[in-house]
C-alpha positions in Angstrom: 0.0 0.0 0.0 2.8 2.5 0.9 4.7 1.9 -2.3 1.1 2.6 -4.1 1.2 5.9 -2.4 4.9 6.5 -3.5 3.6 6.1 -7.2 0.8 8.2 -6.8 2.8 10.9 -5.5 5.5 10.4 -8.6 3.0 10.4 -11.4 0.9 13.3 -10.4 2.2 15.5 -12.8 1.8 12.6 -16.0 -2.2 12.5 -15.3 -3.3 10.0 -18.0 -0.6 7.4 -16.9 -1.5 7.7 -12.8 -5.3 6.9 -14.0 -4.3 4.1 -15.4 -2.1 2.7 -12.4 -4.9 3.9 -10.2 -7.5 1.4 -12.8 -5.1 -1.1 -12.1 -4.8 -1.1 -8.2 -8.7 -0.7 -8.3 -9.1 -4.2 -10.5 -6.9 -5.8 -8.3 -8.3 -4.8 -5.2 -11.2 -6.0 -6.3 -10.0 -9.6 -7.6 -8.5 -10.0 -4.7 -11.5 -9.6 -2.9 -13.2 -12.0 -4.8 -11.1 -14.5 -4.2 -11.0 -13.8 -0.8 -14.7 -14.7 -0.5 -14.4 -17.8 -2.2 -11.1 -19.2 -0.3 -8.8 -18.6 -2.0 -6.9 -16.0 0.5 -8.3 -16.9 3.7 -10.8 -19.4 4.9 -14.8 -18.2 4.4 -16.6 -18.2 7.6 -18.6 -21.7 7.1 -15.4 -23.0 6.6 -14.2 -22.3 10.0 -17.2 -23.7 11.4 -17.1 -26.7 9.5 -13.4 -27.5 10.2 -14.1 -27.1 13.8 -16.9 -29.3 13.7 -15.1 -32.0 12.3 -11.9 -31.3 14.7 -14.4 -31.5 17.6 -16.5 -34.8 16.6 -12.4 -36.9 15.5 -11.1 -35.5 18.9 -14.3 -36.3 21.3 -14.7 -39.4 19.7 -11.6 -40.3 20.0 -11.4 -39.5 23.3 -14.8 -41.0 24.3 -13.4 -44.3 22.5 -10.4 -44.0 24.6 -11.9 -43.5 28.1 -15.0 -45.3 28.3 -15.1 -48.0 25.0 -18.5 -47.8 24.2 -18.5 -49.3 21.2 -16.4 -52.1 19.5 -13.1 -51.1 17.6 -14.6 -51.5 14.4 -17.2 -49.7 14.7 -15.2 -46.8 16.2 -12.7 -47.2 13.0 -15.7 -47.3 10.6 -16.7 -44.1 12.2 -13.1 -42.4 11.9 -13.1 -43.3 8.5 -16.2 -41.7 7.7 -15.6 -38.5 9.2 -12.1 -38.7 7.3 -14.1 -39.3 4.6 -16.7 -36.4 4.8 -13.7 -34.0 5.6 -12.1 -35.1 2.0 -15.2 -34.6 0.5 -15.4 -30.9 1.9 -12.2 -30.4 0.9 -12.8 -31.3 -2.7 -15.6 -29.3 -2.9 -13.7 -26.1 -1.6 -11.1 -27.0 -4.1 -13.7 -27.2 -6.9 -15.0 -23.9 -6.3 -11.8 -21.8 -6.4 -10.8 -24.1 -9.8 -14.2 -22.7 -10.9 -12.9 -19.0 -10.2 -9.4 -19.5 -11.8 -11.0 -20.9 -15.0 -13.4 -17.9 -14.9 -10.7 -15.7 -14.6 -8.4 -17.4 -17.1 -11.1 -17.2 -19.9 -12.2 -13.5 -18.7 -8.5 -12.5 -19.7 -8.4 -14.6 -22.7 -11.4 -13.2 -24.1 -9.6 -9.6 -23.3 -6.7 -10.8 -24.9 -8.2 -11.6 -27.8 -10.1 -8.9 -28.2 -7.0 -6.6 -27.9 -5.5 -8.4 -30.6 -7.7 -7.6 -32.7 -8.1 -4.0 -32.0 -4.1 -4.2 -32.4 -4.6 -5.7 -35.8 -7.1 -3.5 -37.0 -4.8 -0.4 -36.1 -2.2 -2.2 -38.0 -4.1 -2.7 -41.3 -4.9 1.1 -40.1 -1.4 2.1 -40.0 -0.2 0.4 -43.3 -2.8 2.3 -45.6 -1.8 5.6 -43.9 2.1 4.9 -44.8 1.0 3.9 -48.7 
């Protein structure tokens, strides 16, 4: 943030170009914020609450198993495994939504891309009938 300010302060005089810089810090703000909210920064709040959920149930069962044995060990294994298994599944899912983000992202900027290119193409052709 304090090297933003720096440029700001530089480029004050070469308006155009300091709009530009300013566009860009904007845009990224706001992409990182988006990300952010999906997970891809920090952990959403149901996130939280579901990994501590699953910490609790592992560790009191675990302990429960330990202290009192109120079921046999296979069952209590059986029920590990599952709530392994559920935590995986959450974890693919949070995985599967921040994918979903980067390939919206990546196609957003192919699309611009393209669509430069052909603005750059078109000032090209431009270019060549002015010179002839």
């Amino acid at each position: 943030m304090e090297r933003r300010k720096q440029m700001e302060q530089t480029l004050q005089d070469n308006s155009p170009l300091a709009d530009e810089i300013n566009n860009f810090y904007r845009e990224r703000e706001r992409i990182m914020d988006a990300i952010g909210r999906i997970g891809g920064i920090q952990y959403s709040r149901a996130d939280t609450i579901v990994n501590i959920i699953f910490i609790i149930l592992v560790v009191g069962f675990f302990s429960i198993e330990l202290v009192f044995k109120p079921l046999p060990t296979t069952v209590s294994i059986e029920i590990g495994v599952f709530l392994v298994s559920m935590k995986i599944v959450w974890m693919i899912h949070a995985n599967q939504k921040f994918n979903h983000f980067v390939f919206w992202v990546l196609n957003s900027l192919e699309f611009r891309m393209n669509t430069n290119t052909r603005l750059l193409e078109d000032l090209e052709k431009k270019v060549d009938l002015l010179q002839k």
